[in-house]
C-alpha positions as CSV (number, residue, x, y, z in Angstrom):
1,X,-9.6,-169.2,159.5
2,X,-8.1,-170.9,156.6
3,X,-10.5,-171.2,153.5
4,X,-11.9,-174.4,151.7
5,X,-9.2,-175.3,148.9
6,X,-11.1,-175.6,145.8
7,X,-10.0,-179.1,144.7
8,X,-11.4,-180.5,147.9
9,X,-13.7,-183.5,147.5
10,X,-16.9,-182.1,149.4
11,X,-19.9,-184.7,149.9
12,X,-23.3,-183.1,150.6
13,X,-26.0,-185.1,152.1
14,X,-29.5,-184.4,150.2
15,X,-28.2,-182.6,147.4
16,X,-31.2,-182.5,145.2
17,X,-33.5,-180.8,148.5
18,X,-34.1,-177.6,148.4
19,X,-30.8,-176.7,151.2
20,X,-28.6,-178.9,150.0
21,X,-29.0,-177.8,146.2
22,X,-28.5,-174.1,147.0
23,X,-26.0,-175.6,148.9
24,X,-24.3,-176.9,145.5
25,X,-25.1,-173.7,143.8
26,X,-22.9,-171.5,145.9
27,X,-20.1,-174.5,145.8
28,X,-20.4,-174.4,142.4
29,X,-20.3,-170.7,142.1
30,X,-17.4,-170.2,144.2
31,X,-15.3,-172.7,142.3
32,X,-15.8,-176.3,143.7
33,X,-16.2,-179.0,141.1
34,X,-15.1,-182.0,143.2
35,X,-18.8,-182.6,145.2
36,X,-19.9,-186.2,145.9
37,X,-23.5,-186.0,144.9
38,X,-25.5,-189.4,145.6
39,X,-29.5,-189.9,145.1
40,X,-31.3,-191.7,148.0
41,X,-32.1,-193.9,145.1
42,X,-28.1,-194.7,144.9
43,X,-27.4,-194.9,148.5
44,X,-29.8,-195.4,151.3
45,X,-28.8,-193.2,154.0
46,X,-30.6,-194.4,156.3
47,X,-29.0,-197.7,156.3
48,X,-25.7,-198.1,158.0
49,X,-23.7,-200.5,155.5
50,X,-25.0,-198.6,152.7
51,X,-23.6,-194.9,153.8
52,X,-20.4,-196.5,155.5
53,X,-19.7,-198.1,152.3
54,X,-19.9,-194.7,150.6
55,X,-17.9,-192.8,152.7
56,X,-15.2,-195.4,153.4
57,X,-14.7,-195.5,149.2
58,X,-14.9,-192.3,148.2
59,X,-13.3,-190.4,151.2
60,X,-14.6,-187.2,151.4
61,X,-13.0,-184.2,153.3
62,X,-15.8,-182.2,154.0
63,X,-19.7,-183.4,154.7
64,X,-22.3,-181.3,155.2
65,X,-25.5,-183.4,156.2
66,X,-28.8,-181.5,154.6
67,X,-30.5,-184.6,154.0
68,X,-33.7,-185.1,155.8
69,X,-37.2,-186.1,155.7
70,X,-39.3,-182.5,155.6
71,X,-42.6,-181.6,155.6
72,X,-44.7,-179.0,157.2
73,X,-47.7,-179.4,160.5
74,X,-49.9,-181.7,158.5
75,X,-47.0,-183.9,157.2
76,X,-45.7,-184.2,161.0
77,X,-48.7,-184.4,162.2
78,X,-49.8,-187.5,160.2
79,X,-46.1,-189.6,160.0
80,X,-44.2,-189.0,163.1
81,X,-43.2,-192.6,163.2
82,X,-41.0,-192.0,159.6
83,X,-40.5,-188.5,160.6
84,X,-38.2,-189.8,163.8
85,X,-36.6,-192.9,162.6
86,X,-36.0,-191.7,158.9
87,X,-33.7,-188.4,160.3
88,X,-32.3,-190.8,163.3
89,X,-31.0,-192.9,160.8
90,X,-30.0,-190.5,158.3
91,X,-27.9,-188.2,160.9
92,X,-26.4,-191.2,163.0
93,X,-25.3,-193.6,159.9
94,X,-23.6,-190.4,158.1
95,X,-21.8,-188.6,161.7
96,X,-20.9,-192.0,163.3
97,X,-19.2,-192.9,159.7
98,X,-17.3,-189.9,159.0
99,X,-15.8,-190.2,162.7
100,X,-14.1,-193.3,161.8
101,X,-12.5,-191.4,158.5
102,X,-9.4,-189.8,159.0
103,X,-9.8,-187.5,155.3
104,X,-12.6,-185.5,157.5
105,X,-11.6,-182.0,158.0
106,X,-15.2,-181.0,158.8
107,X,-18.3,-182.0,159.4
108,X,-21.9,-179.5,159.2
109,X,-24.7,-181.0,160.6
110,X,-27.9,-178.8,160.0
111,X,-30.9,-179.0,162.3
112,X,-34.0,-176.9,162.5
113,X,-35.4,-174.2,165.0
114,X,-38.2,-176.4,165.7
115,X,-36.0,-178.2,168.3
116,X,-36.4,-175.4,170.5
117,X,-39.4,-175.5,173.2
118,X,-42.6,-174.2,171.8
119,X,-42.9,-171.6,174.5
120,X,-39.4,-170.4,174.8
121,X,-38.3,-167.0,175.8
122,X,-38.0,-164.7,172.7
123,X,-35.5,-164.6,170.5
124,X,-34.3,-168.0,171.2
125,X,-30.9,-168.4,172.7
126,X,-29.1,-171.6,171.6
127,X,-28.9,-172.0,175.7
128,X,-32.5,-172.5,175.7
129,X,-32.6,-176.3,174.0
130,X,-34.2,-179.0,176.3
131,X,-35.4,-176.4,178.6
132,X,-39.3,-177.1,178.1
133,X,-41.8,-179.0,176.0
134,X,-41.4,-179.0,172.5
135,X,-44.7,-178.2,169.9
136,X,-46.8,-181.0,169.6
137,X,-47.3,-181.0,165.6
138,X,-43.6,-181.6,164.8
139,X,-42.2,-183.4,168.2
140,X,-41.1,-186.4,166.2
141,X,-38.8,-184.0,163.5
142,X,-37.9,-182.0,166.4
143,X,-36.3,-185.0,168.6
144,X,-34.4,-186.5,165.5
145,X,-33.1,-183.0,165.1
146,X,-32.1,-183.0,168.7
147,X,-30.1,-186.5,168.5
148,X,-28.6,-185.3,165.7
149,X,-26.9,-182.2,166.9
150,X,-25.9,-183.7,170.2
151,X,-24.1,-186.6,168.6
152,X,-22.0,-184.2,166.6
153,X,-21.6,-182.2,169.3
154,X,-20.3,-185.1,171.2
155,X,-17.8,-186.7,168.4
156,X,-16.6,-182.9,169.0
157,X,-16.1,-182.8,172.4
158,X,-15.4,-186.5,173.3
159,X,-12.4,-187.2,170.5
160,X,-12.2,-183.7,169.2
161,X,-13.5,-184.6,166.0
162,X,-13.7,-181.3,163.2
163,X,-17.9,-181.2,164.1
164,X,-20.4,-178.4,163.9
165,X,-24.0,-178.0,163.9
166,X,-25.9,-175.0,162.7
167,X,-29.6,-174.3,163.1
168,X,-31.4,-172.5,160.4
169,X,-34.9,-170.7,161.3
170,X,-37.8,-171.4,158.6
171,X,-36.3,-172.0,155.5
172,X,-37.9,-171.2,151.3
173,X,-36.5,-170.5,148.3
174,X,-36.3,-172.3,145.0
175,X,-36.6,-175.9,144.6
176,X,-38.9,-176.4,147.4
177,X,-41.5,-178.7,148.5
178,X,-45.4,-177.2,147.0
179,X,-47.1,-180.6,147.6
180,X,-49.8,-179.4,150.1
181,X,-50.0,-182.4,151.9
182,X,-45.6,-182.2,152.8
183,X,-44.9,-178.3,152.1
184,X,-44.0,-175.7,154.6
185,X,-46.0,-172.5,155.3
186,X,-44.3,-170.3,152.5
187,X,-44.7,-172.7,149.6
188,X,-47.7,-174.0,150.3
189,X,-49.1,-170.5,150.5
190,X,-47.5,-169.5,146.9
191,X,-49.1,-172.2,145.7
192,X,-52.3,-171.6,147.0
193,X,-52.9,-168.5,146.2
194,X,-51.6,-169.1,142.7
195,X,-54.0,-171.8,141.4
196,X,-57.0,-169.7,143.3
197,X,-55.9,-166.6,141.2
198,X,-56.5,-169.1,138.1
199,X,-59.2,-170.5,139.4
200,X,-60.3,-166.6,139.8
201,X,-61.5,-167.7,143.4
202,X,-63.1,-164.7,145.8
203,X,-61.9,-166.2,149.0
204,X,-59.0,-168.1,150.2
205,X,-58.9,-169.8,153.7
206,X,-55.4,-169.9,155.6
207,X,-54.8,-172.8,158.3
208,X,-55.0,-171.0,161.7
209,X,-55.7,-167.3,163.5
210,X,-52.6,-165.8,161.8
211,X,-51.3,-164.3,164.4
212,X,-47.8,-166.8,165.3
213,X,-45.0,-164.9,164.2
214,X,-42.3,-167.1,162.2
215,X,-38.4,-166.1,160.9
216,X,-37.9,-167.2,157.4
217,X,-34.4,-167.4,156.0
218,X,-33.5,-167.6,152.0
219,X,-32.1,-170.9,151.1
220,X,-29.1,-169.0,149.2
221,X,-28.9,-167.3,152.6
222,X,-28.5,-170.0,154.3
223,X,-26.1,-172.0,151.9
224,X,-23.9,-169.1,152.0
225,X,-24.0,-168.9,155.8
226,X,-23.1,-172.8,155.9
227,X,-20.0,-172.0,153.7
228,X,-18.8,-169.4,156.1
229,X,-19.4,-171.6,159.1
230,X,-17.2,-174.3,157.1
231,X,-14.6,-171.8,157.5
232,X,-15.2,-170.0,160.5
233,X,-16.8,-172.0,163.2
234,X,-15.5,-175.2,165.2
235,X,-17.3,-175.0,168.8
236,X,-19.6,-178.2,169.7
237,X,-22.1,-176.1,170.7
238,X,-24.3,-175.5,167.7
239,X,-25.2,-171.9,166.2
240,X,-28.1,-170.2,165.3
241,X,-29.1,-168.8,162.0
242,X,-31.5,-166.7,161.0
243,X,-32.6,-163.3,159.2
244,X,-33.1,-161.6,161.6
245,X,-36.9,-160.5,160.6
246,X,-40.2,-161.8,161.9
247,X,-43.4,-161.8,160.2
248,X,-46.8,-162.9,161.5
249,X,-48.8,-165.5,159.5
250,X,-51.3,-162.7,158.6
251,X,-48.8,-160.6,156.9
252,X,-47.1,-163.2,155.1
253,X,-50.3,-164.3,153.5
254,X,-50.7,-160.7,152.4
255,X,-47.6,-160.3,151.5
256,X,-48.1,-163.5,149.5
257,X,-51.4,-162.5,147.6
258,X,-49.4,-159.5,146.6
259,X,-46.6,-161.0,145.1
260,X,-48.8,-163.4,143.3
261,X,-51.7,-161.5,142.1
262,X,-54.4,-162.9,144.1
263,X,-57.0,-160.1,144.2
264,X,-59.8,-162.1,146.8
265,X,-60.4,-162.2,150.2
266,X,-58.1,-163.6,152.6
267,X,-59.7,-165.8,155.6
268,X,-58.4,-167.5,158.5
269,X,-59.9,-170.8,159.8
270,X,-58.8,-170.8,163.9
271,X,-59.9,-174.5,163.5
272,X,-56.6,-175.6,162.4
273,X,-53.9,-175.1,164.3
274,X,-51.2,-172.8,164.2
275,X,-48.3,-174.4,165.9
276,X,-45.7,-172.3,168.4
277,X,-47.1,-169.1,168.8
278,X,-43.8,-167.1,168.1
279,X,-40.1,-168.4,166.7
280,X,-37.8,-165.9,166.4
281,X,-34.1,-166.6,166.7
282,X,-31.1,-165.1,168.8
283,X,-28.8,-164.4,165.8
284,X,-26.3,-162.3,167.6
285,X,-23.1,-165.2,167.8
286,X,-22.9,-165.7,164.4
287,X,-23.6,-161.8,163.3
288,X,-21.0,-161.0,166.0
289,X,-18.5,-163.1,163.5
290,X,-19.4,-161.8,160.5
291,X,-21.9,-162.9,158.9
292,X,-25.6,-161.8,157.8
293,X,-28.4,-162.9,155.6
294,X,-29.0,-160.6,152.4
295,X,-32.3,-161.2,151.1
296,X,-35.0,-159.4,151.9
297,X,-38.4,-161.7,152.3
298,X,-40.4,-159.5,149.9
299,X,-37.7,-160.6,147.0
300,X,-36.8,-163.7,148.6
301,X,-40.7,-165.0,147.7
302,X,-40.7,-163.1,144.6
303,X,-37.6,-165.3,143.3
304,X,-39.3,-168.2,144.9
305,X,-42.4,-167.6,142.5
306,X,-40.6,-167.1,139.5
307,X,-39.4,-170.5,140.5
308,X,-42.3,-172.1,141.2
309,X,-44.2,-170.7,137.3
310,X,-41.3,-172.2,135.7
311,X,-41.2,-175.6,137.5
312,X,-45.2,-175.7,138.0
313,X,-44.7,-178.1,140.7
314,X,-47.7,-180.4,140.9
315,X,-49.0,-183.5,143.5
């Protein structure tokens, strides 16, 4: 496949989250100073004028769409209304746009492994979307997800537009979310068992039994893998990735206390609830092409923590 020329003007949707920065990192790394980087605070994706004005000005060649509203169970759990419409809007304004531009060369939607059913057969195929009942706790993410991929898949298929989707398992890594009430497992977790080690606490509680097993990829991981789809992939169909390695709940909290210092007792509370019970992806199309994630989650968190001290992310 022929590689991204470097003076190519590359827009990437949610630049400042914590995909699409590492996203700009590797750019950046690899050469590419022409990025269009816009705040949600300068355009509104989620209106339509707003981002077709954008595009139609500035004609970008390449658009990779990591822009979405993210949060973790308790954030899904508590604004599925803005969850759905927030990422419709987002992912239809931005692919329905670009399809009327004529500078696109690609587009990369990115989803989440959340939009496969909660209990299906393990590791998840990319065959297996819309063949059961999605989790409960993050439907509304889930479904805009869904619509989101499918539309690029049929811009693909339909008027063989240049459109891919990729879905990444659990995502960390600097620059993410530690507000308890939005973050993810990993962060909130780092977080956690940081101010407790402060606070010199003899017991933490974890949401859950522990035992769901989860995939977690490194964001730099993923943002190279989203280059190497950019110049490697152009199915409709969408492709998994993923690291590869599973870890239950239990472990990762151990693993967690480790790595931050945290010298109490961990306990679970099987109150709360602990989502699907097991996520592992099928990884094998895209390691069949080439490409694998390099971090190991031991360092990945450790580089995640580092972050976090240094940013002391508070709210």
């Amino acid at each position: 496949m022929k590689p991204l020329e470097k003076n190519s003007k590359i827009y990437v949707a949610g630049h400042r989250g914590l995909v699409g920065s590492s996203i700009v990192r590797a750019l950046q790394a690899r050469g590419f100073q022409n990025l269009l980087l816009k705040t949600s605070q300068e355009v509104d994706l989620r209106r339509q004028v707003e981002v077709e004005n954008l595009l139609n000005n500035e004609k970008p060649e390449y658009i990779i769409i990591a822009a979405a509203r993210v949060g973790g169970i308790v954030a899904n759990r508590d604004y599925p209304s803005e969850f759905l419409y927030d990422n419709l809007m987002i992912s239809a304004n931005i692919i329905h746009a670009a399809a009327q531009l004529s500078s696109v060369k690609k587009l990369l939607f990115l989803g989440s492994s959340c939009i496969f059913p909660k209990f299906a057969a393990q590791p998840i195929v990319e065959e297996s979307l819309l063949t059961g009942a999605l989790e409960s706790t993050n439907e509304a993410y889930a479904l805009s997800k869904i619509a989101g991929l499918k539309l690029t898949e049929y811009y693909n298929r339909q008027y063989n537009k240049p459109f891919i989707s990729a879905m990444p398992s659990n995502l960390y890594g600097p620059g993410d979310n530690f507000n308890l009430e939005l973050s993810h497992v990993i962060p909130a977790l780092v977080r956690r068992f940081h101010e407790a080690k402060i606070a010199g606490a003899a017991e933490l509680k974890v949401w859950g039994t522990g035992t769901p097993f989860r995939e977690f990829l490194y964001a730099e991981d993923l943002a190279e893998g989203c280059l190497f789809l950019l110049e490697n992939y152009n199915e409709a169909a969408f492709i998994n990735l993923g690291s590869g390695e599973e870890i239950s709940i239990r472990e990762l909290a151990v693993l967690i206390s480790k790595v931050v210092g945290f010298q109490g007792k961990i306990a679970f509370d099987p109150s709360k609830p602990d989502g699907t019970p097991r996520k592992m992806m099928d990884n094998s199309k895209v390691l069949k092409m080439g490409w694998k994630a390099k971090v190991p989650l031991a360092e990945g968190i450790m580089r995640t923590y580092e972050w976090f001290l240094k940013n002391e992310i508070r709210g």
